[in-house]
N, C-alpha and C positions, 0 to 999 in steps of 0.2 A: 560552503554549500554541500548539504547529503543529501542523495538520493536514493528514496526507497524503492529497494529491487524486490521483486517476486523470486524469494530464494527456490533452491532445487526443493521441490516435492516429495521425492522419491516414488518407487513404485509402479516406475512407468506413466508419471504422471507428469504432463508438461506444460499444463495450461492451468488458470482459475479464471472464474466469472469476477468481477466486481460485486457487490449483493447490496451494498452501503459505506459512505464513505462518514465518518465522526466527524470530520472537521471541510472547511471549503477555504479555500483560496482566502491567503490574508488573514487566517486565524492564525492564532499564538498555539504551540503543542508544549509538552513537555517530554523528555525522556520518557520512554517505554508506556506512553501515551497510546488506546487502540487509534487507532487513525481509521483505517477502512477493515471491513470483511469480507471475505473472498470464500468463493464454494467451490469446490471442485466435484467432479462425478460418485468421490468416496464420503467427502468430510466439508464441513466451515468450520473457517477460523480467522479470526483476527492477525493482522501484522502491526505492531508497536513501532512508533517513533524512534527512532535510532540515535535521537538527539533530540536537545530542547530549541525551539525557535517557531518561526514563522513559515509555515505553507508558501511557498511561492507559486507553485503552477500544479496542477492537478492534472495528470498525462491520459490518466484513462478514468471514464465515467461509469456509474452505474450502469450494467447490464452489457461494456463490454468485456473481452474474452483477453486477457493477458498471458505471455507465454514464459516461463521461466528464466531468469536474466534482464528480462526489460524493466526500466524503470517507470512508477506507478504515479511520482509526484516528487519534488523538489522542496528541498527544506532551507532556509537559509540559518546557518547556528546562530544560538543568540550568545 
């Protein structure tokens, strides 16, 4: 099982928004798949799959506010 964390930012920047997520609960991903986009005060950007498999749990939804280190959603490898 991976899970996808909200890497460091930089910049003094410690949070992103959710904006949209590419896939939902029980979808199949691939490696370096985008999954969700995330906006912060400077920039959006996409975070890639970290691995290929199935979505298992979806931690944070669209429009909430995630802080550097927490995990965003659960993968299980295929």
């Amino acid at each position: 099982m991976k899970k996808l964390i909200l890497p460091e930012l930089g910049e003094g920047i410690s949070k992103a928004t959710v904006s949209y997520w590419y896939f939902k609960d029980g979808d199949k991903v691939g490696q370096n798949d985008d999954l969700v986009e995330l906006a912060t005060d400077k920039a959006t950007f996409n975070l890639p799959s970290p691995c290929s498999g199935t979505i298992t749990e979806i931690l944070f939804h669209e429009g909430d506010t995630v802080n550097t280190g927490e995990v965003l959603a659960v993968i299980e490898e295929a």
